[in-house]
KOLTILUM-113676 format. One record per atom (N, C-alpha, C, O): atom name; residue number from 0; z, x negated, y negated; residue in three letters; chain. Coordinates in nm, 2 decimals, always signed. Layout:
PT  atome  num       z       x       y  residu  chaine
PT     CA  NUM       Z       X       Y     ALA       A
...
***
This chain:
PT  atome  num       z       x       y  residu  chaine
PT      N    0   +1.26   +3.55   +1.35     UNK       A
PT     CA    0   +1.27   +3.51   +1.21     UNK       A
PT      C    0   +1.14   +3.55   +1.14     UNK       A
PT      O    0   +1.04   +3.52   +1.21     UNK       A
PT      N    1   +1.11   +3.60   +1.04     UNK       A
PT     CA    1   +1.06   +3.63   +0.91     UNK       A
PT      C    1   +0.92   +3.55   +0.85     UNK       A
PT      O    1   +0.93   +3.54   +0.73     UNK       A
PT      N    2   +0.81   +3.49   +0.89     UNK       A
PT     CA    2   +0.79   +3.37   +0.83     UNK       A
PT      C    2   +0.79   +3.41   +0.68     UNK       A
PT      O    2   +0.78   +3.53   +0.64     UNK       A
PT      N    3   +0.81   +3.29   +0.59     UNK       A
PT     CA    3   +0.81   +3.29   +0.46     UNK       A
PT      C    3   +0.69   +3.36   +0.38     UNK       A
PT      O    3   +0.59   +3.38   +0.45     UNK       A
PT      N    4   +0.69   +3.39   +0.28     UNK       A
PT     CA    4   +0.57   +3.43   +0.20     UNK       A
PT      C    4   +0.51   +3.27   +0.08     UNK       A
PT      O    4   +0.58   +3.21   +0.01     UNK       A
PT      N    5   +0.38   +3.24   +0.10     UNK       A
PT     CA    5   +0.38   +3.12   -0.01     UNK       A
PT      C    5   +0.45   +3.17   -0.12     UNK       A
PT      O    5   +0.47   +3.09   -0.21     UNK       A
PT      N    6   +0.48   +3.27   -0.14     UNK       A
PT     CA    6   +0.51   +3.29   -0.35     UNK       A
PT      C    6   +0.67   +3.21   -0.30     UNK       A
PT      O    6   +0.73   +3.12   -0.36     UNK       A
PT      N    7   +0.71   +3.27   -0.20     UNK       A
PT     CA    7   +0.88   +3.23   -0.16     UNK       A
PT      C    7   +0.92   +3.05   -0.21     UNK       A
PT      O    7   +1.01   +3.01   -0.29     UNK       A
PT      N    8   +0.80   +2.98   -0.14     UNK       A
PT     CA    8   +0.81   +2.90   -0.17     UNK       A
PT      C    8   +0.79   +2.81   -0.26     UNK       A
PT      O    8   +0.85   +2.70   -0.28     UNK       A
PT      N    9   +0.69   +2.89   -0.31     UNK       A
PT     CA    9   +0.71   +2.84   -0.52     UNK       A
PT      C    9   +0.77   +2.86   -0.59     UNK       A
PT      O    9   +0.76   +2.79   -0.70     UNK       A
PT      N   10   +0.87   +2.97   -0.56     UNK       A
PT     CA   10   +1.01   +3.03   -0.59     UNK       A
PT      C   10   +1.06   +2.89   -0.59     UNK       A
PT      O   10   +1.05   +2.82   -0.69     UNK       A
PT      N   11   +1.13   +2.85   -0.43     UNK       A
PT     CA   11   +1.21   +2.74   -0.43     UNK       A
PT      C   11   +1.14   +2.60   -0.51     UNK       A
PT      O   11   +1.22   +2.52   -0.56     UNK       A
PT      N   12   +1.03   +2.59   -0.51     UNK       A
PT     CA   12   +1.02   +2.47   -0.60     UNK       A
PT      C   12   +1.03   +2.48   -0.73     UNK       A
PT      O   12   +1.05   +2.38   -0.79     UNK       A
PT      N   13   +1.03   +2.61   -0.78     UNK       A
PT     CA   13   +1.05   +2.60   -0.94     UNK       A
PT      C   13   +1.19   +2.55   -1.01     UNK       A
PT      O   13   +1.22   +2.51   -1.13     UNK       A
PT      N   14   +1.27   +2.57   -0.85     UNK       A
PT     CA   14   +1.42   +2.54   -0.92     UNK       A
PT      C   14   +1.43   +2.39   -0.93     UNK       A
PT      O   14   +1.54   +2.34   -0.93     UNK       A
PT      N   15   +1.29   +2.29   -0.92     UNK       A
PT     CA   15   +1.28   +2.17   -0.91     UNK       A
PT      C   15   +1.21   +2.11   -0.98     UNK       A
PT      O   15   +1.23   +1.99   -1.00     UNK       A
PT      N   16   +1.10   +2.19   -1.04     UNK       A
PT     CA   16   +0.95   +2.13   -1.10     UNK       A
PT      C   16   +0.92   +2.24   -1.17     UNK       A
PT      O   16   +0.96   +2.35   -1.15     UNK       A
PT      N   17   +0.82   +2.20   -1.27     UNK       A
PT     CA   17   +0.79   +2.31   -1.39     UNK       A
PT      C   17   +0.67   +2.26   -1.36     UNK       A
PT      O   17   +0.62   +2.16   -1.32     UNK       A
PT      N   18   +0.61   +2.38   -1.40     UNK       A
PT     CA   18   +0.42   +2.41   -1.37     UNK       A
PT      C   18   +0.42   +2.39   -1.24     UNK       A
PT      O   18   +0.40   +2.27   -1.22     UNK       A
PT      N   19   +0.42   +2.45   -1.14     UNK       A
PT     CA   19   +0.41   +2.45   -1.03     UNK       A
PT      C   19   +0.28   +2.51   -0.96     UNK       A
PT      O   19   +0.23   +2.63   -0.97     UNK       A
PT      N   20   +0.23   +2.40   -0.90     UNK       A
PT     CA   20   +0.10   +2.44   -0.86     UNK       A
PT      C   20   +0.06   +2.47   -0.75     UNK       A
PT      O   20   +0.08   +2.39   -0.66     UNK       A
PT      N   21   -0.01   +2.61   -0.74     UNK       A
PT     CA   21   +0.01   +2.71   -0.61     UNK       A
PT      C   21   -0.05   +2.69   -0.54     UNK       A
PT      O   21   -0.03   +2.74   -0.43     UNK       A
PT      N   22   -0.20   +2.55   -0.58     UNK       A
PT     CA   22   -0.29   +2.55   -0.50     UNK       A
PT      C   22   -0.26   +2.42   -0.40     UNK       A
PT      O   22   -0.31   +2.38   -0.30     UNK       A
PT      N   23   -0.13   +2.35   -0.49     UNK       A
PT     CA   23   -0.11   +2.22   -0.37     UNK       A
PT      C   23   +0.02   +2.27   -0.28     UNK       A
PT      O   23   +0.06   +2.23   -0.18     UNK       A
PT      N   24   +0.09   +2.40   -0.37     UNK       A
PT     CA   24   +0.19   +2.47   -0.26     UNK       A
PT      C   24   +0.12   +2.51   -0.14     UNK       A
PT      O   24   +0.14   +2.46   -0.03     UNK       A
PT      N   25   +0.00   +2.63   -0.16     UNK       A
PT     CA   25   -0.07   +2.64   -0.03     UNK       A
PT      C   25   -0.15   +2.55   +0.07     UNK       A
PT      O   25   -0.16   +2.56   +0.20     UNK       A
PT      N   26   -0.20   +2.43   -0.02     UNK       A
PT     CA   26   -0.23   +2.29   +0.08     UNK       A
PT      C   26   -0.13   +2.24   +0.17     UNK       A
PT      O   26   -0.17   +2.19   +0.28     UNK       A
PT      N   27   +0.01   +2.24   +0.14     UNK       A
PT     CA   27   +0.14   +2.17   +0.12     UNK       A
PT      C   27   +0.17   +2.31   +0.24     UNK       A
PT      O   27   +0.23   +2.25   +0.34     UNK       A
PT      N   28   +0.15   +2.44   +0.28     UNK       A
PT     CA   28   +0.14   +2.49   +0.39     UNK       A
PT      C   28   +0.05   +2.49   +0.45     UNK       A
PT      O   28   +0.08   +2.51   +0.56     UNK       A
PT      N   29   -0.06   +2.48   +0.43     UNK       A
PT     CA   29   -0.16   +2.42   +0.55     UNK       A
PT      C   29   -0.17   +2.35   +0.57     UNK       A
PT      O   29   -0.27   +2.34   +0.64     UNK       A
PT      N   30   -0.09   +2.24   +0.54     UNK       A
PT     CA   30   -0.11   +2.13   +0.61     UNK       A
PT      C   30   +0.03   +2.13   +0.71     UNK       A
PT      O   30   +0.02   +2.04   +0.79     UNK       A
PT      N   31   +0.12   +2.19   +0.71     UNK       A
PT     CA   31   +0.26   +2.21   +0.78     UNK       A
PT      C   31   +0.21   +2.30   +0.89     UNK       A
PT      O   31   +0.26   +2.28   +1.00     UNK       A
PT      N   32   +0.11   +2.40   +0.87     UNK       A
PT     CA   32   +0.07   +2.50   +0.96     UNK       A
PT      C   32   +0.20   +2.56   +1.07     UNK       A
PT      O   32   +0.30   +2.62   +1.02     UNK       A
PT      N   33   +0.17   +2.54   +1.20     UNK       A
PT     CA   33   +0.23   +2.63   +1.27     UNK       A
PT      C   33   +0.40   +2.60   +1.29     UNK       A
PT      O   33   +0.48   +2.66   +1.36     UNK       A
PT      N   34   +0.43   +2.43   +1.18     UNK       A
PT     CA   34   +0.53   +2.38   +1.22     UNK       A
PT      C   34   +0.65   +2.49   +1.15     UNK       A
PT      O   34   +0.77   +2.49   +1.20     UNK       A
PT      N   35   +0.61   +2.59   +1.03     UNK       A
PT     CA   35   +0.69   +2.64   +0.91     UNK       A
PT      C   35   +0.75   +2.80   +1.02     UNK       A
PT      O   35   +0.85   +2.86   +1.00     UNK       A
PT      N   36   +0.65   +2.82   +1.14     UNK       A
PT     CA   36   +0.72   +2.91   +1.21     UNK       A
PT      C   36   +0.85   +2.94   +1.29     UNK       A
PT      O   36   +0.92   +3.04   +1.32     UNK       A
PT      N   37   +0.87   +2.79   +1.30     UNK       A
PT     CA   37   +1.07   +2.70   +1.33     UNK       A
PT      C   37   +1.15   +2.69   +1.27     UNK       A
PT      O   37   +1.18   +2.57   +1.25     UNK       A
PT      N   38   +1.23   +2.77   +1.20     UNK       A
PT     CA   38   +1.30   +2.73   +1.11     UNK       A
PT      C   38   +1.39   +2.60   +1.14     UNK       A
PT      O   38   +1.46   +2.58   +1.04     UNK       A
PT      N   39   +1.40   +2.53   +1.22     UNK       A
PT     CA   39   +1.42   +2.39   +1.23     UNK       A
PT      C   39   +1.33   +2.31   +1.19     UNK       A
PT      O   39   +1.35   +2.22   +1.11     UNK       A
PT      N   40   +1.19   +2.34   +1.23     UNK       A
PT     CA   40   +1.14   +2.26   +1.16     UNK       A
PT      C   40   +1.03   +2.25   +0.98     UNK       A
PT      O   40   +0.94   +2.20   +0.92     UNK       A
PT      N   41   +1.15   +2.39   +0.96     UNK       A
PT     CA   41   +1.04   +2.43   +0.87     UNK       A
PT      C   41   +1.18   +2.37   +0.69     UNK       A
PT      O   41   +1.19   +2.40   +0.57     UNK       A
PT      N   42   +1.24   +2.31   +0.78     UNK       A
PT     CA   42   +1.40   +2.26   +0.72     UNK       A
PT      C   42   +1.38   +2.09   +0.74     UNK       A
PT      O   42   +1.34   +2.05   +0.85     UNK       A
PT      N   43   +1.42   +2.00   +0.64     UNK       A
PT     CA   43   +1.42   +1.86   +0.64     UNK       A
PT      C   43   +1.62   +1.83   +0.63     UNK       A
PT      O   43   +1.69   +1.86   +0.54     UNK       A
PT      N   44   +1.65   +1.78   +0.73     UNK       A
PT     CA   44   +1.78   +1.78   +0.77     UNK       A
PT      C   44   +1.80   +1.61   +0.73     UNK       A
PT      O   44   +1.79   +1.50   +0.79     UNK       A
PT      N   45   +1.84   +1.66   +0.55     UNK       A
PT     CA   45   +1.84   +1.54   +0.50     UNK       A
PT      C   45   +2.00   +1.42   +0.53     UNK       A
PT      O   45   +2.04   +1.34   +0.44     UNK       A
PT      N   46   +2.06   +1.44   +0.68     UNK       A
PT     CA   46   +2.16   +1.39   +0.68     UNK       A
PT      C   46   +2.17   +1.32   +0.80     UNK       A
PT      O   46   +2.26   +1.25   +0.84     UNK       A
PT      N   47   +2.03   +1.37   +0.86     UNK       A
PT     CA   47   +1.96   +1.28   +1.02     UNK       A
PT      C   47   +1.86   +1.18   +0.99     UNK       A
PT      O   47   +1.75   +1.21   +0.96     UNK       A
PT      N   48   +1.92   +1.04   +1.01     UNK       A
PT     CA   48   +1.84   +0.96   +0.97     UNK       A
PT      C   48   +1.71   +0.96   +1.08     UNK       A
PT      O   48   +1.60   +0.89   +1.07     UNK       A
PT      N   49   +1.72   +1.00   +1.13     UNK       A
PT     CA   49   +1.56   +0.96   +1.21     UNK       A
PT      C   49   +1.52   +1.07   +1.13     UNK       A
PT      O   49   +1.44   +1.01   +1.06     UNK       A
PT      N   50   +1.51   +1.19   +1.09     UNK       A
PT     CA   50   +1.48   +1.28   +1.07     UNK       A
PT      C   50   +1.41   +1.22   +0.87     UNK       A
PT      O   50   +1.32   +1.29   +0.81     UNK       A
PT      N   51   +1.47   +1.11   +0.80     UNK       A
PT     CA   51   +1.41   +1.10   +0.71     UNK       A
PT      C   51   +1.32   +0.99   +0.74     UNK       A
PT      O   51   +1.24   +0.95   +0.65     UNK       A
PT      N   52   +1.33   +0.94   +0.85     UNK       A
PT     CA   52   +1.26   +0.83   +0.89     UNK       A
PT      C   52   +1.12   +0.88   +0.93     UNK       A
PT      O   52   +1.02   +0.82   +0.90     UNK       A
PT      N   53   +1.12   +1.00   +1.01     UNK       A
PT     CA   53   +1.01   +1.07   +1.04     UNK       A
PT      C   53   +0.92   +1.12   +0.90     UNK       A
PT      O   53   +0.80   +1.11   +0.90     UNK       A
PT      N   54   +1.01   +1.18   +0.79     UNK       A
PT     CA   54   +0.93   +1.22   +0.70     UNK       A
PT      C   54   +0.85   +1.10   +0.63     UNK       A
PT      O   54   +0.74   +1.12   +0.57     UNK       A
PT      N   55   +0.91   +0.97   +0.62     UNK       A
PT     CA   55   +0.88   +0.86   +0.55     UNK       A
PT      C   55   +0.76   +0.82   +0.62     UNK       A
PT      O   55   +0.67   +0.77   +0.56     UNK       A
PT      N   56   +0.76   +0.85   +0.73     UNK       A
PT     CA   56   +0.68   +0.74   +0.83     UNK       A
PT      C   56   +0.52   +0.81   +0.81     UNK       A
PT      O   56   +0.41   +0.75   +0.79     UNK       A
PT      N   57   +0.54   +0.97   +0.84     UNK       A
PT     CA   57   +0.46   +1.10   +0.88     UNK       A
PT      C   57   +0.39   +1.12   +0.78     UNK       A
PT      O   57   +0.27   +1.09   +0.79     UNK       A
PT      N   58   +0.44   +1.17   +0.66     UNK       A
PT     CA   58   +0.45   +1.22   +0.55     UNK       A
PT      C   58   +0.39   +1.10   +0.47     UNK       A
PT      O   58   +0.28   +1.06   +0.46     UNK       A
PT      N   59   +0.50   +1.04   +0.42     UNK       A
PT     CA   59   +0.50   +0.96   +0.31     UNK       A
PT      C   59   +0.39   +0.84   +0.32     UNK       A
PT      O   59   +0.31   +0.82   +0.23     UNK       A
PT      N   60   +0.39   +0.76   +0.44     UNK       A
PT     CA   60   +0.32   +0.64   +0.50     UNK       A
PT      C   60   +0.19   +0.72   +0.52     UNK       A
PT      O   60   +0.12   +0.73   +0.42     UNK       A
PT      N   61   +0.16   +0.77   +0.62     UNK       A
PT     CA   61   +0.05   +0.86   +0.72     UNK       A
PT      C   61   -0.04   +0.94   +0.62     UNK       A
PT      O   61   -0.16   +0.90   +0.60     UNK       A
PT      N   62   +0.02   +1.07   +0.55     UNK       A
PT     CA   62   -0.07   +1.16   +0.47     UNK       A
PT      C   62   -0.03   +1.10   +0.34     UNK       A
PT      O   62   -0.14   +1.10   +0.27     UNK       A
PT      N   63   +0.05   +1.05   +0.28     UNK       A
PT     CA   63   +0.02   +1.01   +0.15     UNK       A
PT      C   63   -0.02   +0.91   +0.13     UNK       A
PT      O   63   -0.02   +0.87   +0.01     UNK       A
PT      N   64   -0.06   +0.81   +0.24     UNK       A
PT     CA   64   -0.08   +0.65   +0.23     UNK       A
PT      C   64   +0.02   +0.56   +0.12     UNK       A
PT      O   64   -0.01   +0.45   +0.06     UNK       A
PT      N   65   +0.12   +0.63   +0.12     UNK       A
PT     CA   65   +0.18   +0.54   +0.02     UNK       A
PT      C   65   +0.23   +0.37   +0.08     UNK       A
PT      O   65   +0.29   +0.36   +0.18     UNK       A
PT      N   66   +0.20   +0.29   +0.01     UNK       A
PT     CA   66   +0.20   +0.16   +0.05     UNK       A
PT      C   66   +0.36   +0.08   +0.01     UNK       A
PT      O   66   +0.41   -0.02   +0.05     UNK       A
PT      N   67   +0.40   +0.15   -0.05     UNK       A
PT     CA   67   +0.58   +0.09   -0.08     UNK       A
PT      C   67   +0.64   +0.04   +0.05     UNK       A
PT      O   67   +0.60   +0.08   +0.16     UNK       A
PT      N   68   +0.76   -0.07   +0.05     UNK       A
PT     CA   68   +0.79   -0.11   +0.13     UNK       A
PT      C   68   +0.91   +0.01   +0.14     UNK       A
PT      O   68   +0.97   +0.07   +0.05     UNK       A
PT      N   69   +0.94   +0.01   +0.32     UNK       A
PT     CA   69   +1.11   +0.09   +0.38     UNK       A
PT      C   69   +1.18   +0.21   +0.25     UNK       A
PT      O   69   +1.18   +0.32   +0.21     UNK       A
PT      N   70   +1.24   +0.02   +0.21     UNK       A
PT     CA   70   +1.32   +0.10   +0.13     UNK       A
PT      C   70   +1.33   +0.16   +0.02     UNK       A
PT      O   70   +1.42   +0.23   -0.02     UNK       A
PT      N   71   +1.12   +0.10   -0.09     UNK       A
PT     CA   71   +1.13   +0.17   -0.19     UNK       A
PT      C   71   +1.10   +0.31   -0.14     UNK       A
PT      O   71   +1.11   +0.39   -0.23     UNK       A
PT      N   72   +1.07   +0.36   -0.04     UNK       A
PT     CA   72   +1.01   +0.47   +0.00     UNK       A
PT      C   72   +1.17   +0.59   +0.03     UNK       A
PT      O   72   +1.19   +0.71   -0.01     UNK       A
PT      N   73   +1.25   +0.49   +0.12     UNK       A
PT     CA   73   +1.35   +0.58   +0.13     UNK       A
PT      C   73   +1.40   +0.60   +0.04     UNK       A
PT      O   73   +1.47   +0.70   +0.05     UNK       A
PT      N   74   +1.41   +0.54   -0.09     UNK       A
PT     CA   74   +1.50   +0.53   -0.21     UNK       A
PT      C   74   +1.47   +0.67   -0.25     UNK       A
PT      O   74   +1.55   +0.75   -0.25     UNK       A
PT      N   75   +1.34   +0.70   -0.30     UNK       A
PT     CA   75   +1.20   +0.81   -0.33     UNK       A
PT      C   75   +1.26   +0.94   -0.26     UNK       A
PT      O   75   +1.30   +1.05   -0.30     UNK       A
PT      N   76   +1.25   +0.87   -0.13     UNK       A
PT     CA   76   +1.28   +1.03   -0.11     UNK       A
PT      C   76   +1.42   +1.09   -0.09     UNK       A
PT      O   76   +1.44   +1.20   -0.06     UNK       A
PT      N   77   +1.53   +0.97   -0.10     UNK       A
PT     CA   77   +1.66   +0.98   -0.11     UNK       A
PT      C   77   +1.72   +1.10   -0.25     UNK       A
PT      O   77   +1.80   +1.19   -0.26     UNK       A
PT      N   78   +1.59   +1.02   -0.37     UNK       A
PT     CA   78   +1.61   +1.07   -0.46     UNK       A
PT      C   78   +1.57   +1.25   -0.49     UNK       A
PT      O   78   +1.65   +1.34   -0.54     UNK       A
PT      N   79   +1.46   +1.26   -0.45     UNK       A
PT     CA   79   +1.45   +1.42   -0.39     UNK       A
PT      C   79   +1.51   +1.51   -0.32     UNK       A
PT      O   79   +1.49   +1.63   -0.30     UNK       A
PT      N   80   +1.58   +1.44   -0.27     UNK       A
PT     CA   80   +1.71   +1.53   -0.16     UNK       A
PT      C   80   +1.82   +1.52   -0.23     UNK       A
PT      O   80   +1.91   +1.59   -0.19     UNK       A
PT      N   81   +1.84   +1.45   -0.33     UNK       A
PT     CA   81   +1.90   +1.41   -0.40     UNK       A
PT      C   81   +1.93   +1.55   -0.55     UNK       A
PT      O   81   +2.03   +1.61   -0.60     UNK       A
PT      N   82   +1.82   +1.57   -0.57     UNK       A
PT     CA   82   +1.73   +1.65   -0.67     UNK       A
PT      C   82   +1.80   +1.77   -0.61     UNK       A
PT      O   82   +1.86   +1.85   -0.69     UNK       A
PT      N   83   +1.80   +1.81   -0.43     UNK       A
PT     CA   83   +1.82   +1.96   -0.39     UNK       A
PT      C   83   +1.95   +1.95   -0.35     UNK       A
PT      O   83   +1.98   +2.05   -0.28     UNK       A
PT      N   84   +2.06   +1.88   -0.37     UNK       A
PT     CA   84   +2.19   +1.85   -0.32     UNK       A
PT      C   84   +2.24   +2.00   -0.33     UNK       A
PT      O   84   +2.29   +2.06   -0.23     UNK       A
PT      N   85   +2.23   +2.06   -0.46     UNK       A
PT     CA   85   +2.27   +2.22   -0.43     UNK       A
PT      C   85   +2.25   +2.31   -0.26     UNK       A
PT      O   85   +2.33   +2.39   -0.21     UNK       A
PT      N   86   +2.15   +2.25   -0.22     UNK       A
PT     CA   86   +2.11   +2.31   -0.12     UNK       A
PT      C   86   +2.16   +2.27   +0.01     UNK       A
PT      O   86   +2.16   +2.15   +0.05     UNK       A
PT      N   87   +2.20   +2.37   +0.09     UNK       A
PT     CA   87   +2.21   +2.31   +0.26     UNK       A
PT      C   87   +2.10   +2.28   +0.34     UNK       A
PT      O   87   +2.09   +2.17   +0.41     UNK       A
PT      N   88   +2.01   +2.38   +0.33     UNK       A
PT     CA   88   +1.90   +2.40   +0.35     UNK       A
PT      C   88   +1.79   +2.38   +0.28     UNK       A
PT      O   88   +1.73   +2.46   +0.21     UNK       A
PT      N   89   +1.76   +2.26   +0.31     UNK       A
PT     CA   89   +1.59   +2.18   +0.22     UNK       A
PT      C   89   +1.48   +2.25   +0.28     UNK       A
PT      O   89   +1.45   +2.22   +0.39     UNK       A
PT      N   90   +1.42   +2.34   +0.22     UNK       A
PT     CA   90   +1.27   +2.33   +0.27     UNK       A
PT      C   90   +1.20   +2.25   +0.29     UNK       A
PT      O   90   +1.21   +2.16   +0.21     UNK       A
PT      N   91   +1.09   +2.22   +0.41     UNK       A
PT     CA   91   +1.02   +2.13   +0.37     UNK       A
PT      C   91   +0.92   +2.12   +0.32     UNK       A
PT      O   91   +0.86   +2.01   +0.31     UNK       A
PT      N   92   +0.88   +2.24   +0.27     UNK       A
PT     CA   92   +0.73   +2.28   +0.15     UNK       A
PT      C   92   +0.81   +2.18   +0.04     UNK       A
PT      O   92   +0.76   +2.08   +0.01     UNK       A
PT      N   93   +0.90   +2.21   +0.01     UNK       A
PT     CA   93   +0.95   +2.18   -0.13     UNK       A
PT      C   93   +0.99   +2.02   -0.19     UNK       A
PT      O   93   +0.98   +1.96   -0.30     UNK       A
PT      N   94   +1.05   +1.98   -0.03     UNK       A
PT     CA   94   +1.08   +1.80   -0.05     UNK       A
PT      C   94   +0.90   +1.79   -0.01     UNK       A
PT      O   94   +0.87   +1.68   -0.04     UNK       A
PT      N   95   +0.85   +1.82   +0.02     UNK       A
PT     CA   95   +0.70   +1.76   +0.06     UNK       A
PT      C   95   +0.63   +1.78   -0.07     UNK       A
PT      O   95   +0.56   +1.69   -0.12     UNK       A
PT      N   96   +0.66   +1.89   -0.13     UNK       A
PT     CA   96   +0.61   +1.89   -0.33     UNK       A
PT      C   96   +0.63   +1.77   -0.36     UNK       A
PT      O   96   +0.55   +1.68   -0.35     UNK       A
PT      N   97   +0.74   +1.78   -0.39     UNK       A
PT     CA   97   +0.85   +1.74   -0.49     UNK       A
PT      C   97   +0.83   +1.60   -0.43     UNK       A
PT      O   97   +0.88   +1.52   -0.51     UNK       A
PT      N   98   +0.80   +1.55   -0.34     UNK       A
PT     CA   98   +0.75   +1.39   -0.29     UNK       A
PT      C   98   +0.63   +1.39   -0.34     UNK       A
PT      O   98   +0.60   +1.29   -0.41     UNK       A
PT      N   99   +0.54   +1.48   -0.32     UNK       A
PT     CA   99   +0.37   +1.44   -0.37     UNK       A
PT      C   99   +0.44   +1.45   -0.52     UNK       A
PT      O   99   +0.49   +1.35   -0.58     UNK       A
PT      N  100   +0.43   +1.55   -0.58     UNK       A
PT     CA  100   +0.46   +1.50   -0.71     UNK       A
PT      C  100   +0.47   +1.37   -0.75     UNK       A
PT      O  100   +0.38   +1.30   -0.80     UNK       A
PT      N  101   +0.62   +1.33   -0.72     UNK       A
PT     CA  101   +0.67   +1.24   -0.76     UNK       A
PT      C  101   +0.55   +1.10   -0.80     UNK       A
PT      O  101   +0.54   +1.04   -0.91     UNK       A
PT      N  102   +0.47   +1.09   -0.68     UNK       A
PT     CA  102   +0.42   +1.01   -0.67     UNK       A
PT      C  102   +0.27   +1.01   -0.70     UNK       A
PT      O  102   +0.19   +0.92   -0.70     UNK       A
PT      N  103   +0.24   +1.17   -0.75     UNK       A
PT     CA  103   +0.11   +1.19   -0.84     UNK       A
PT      C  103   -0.01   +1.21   -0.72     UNK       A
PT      O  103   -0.12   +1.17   -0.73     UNK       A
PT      N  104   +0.05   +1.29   -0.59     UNK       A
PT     CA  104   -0.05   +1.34   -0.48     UNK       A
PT      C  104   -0.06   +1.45   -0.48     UNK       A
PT      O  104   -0.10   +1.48   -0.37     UNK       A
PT      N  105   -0.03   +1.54   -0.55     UNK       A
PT     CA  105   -0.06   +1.69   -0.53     UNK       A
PT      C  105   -0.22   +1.74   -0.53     UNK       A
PT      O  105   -0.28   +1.83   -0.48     UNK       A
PT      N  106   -0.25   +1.66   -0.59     UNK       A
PT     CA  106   -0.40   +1.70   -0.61     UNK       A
PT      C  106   -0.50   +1.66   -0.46     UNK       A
PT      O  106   -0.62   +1.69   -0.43     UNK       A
PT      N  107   -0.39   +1.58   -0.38     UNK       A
PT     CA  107   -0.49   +1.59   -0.23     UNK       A
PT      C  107   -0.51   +1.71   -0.16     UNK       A
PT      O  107   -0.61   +1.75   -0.10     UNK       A
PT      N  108   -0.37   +1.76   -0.19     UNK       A
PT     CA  108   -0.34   +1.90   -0.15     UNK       A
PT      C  108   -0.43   +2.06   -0.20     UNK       A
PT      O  108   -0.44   +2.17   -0.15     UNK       A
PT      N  109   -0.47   +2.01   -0.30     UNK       A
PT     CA  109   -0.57   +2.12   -0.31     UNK       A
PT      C  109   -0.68   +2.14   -0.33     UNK       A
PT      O  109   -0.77   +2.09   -0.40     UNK       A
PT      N  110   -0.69   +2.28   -0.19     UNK       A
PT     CA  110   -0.87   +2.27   -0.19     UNK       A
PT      C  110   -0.95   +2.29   -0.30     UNK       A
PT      O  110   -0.93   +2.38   -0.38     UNK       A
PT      N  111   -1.05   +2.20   -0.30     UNK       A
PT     CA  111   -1.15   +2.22   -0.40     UNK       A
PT      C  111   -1.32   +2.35   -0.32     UNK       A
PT      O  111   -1.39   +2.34   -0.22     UNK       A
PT      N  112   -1.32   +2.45   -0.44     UNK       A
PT     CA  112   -1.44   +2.50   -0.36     UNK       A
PT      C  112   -1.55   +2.50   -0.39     UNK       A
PT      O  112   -1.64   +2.54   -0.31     UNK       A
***
């Protein structure tokens, strides 16, 4: 498999978010690093519940410290998968945007020099 190019996946987020910002896209893959080389895991298989439970827990709790309870969290990110329903295939650069967004963390995501 191909790995992606970052513009690819600023591509896929624009069909979600306007002004899209390249520098928390590229944080948003380095921080995914070697996982984006799997295309399994480089995919959020928004129909396996342990699989949103991992991003909630990982993601959401872990690197975003977000403090919401279970369910306002799953609601959140229900709602962003929700957002890509077009899609079979969710990136997870893009629900991982499109979650920091939401919640006003993009700016962890980019390096300052």
């Amino acid at each position: 498999m191909q790995p992606k190019m970052k513009h690819d996946y600023a591509e896929n987020i624009k069909k979600y978010a306007t002004n899209v910002d390249s520098g928390a896209v590229d944080g948003i893959v380095k921080h995914l690093g070697i996982a984006l080389r799997s295309r399994d895991a480089s995919l959020v298989a928004s129909t396996d519940a342990e699989e949103m439970k991992r991003v909630r827990e990982s993601f959401m709790k872990k690197k975003l410290a977000l403090a919401g309870t279970d369910a306002e969290l799953d609601a959140a990110l229900h709602e962003v998968v929700g957002r890509m329903k077009s899609e079979h295939d969710k990136s997870r650069v893009t629900v991982y945007y499109l979650i920091a967004e939401k919640f006003g963390k993009l700016g962890m995501f980019v390096h300052k020099a």
